[in-house]
C-alpha positions in Angstrom: -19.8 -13.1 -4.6 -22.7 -12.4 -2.5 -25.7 -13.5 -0.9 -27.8 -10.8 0.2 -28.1 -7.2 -1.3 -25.6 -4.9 -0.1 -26.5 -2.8 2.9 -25.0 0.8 2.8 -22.0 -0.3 5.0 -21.2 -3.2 2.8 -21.3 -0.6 -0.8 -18.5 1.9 1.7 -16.5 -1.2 2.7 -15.8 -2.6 -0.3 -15.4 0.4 -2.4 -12.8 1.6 0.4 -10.9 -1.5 0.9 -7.9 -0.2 -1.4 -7.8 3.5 -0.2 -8.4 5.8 -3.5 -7.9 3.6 -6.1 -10.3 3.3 -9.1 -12.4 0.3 -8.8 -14.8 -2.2 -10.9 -17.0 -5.1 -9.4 -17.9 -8.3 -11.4 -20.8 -8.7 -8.7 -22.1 -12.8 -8.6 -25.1 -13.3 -6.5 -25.6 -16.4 -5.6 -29.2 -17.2 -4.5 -30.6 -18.9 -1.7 -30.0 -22.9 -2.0 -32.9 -25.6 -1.8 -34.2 -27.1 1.0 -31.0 -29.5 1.9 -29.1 -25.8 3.1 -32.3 -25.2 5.3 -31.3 -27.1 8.3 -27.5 -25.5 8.1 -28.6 -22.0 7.9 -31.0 -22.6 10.7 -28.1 -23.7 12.9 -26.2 -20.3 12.0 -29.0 -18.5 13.0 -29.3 -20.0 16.5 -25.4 -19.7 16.6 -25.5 -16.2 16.3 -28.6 -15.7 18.7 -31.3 -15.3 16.2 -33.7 -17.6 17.0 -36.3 -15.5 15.1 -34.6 -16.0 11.8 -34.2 -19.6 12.5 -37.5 -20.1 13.0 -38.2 -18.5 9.6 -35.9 -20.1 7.5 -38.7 -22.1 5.5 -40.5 -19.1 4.5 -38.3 -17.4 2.4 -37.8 -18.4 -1.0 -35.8 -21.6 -2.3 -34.0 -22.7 -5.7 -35.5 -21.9 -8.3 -38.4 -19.1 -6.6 -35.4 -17.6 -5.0 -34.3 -16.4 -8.8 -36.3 -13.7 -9.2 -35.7 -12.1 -5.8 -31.5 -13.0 -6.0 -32.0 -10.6 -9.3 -33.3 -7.9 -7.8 -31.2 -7.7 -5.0 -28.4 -8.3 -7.8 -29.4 -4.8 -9.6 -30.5 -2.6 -6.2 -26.5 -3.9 -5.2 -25.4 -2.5 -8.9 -26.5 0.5 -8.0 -25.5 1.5 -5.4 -22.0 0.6 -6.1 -22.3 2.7 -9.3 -23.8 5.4 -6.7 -20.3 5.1 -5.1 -18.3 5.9 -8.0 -17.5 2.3 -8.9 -17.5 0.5 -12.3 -20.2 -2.4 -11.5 -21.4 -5.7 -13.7 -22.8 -8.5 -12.6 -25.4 -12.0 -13.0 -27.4 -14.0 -11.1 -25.8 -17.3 -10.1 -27.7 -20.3 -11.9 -25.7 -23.6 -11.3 -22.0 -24.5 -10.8 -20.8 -21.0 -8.7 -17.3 -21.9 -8.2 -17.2 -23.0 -11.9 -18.6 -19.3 -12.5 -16.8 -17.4 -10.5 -13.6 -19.2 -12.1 -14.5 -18.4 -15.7 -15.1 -14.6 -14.7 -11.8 -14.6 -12.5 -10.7 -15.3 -16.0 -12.4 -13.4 -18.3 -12.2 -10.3 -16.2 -8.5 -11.0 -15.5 -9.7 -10.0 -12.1 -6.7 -9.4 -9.1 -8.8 -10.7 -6.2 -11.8 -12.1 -5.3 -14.3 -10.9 -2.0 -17.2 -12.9 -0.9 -19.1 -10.7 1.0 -21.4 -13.2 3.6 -23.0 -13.8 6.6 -21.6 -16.4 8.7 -22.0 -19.7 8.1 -20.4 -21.7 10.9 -21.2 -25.1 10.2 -19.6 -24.4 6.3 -16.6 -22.3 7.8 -16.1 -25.1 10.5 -15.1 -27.7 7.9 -14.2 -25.7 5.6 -17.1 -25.9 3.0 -18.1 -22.0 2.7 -17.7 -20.0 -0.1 -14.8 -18.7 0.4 -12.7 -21.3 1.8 -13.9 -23.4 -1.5 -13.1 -20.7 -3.7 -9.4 -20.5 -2.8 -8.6 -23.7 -4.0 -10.2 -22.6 -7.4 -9.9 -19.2 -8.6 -6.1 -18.5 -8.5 -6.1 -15.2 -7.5 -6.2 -13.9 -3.5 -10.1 -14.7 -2.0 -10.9 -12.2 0.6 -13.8 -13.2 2.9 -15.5 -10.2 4.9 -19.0 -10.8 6.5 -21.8 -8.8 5.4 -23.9 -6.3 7.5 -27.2 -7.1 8.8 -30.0 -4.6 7.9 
């Protein structure tokens, strides 16, 4: 699962995390949430020093609007992955993602899961990111690794 496109560093990480072994993404990316997340995400940023990107936070896209640009992100990340050598699938992230990422854990019979994202320390604080959420849902091992900033 992932939020952002994957930078080059991201695509080398993940297709390296289990040495030399052949490897195939199910890639979910989830889009940017509505305005409720705003607030939180502006927090991260000033958590992590970016009082630029805090201060923008309104201006990029939100629920719906940030469809379109979640799916192009999704296919420039497909590629490059396939550009690695990898096997790579993947959607956009409509409604429900822990429901989603549950049914393709399934259908995929996938061995792990990684959510690939930037930090989120309010979320990760109590325990309400991605990741932690998704442990307690998909039944396979959820590795969490935070993604690299352009």
């Amino acid at each position: 699962m992932i939020e952002k496109p994957l930078t080059p560093e991201d695509v080398d990480f993940v297709t390296t995390l289990h040495g030399e072994e052949q490897i195939s993404f199910v890639v979910l990316m989830q889009p940017r949430g509505d305005q409720a997340d705003v607030l939180l995400r502006a927090i991260d940023d000033v958590a992590l020093g970016e009082l630029r990107e805090a201060v923008r936070e309104g201006e990029e896209p939100e629920g719906r609007a940030a469809q379109e640009p979640a799916a192009v992100a999704l296919e420039y990340s497909l590629q490059e992955l396939r550009k690695a050598g990898s096997e790579a699938v993947g959607q956009v992230v409509e409604d429900h993602p822990l429901d989603k990422l549950k049914s393709v854990v399934e259908d995929s019979g996938a061995d792990e899961v990684i959510v690939l994202t930037a930090p989120h320390y309010v979320e990760e604080f109590f325990h309400r990111d991605w990741a932690s959420r998704a442990r307690h849902k998909v039944g396979v091992p959820v590795l969490k690794l935070f993604a690299h900033s352009e």
